[in-house]
N, C-alpha and C positions, 0 to 999 in steps of 0.2 A: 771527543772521547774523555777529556777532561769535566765534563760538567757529569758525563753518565759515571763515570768511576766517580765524582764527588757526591752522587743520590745514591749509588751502591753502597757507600759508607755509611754517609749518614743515615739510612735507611736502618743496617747491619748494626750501627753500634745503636740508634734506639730499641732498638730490639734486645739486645743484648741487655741494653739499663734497665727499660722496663720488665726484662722478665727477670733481672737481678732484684727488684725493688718487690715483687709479686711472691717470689722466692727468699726474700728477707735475707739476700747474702748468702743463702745456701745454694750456690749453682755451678753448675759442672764443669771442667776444664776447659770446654771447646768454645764457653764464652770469652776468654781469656784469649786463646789461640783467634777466635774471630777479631776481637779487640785488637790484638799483632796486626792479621792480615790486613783490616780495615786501616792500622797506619802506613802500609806499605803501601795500600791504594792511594791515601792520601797525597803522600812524596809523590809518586807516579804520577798523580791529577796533576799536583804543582806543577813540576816539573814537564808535563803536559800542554801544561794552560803557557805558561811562558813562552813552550817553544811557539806555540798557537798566536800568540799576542805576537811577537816578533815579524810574521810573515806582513808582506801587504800586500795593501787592497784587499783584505778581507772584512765579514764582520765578525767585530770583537766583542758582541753582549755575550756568548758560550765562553769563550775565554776567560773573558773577567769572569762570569757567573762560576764556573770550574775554579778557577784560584780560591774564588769565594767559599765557596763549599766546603773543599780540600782545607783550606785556612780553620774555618768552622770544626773540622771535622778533628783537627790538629790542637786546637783549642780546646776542644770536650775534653779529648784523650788525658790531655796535660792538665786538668783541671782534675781528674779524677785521680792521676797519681799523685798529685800534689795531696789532695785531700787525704787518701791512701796510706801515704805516707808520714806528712806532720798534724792530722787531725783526728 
């Protein structure tokens, strides 16, 4: 569940970039509101992925792969406000 909430994200926020990039900055509030919900998925992947890594005797490449993505996906976000913000 963790790796599929981590490609919904990332999936959702390139979407959102490139059709802000297409849009030149003029785009609609519900890219915004998707950008929210895609960090809420993110947390939830995390938090996901951990409990998943924790269990044994399983396999742990979805695990890690889900932390990965979610991290990824947490990383865009915070790159964008950053920029947003002091650029």
């Amino acid at each position: 569940m963790s790796t599929i909430l981590g490609v919904i994200s990332l999936i959702t926020l390139a979407y959102a970039i490139i059709m802000s990039y297409l849009k030149a900055g003029n785009i609609p509030r519900q890219y915004g509101a998707a950008a929210m919900l895609v960090m809420v998925f993110a947390f939830v992947g995390i938090c996901l992925g951990v409990i998943s890594k924790t269990e044994k005797d399983k396999f742990y490449f979805f695990a890690y792969l889900g932390i990965t993505l979610n991290v990824l996906v947490l990383v865009v976000i915070s790159v964008i406000l950053y920029a947003g913000a002091y650029l």
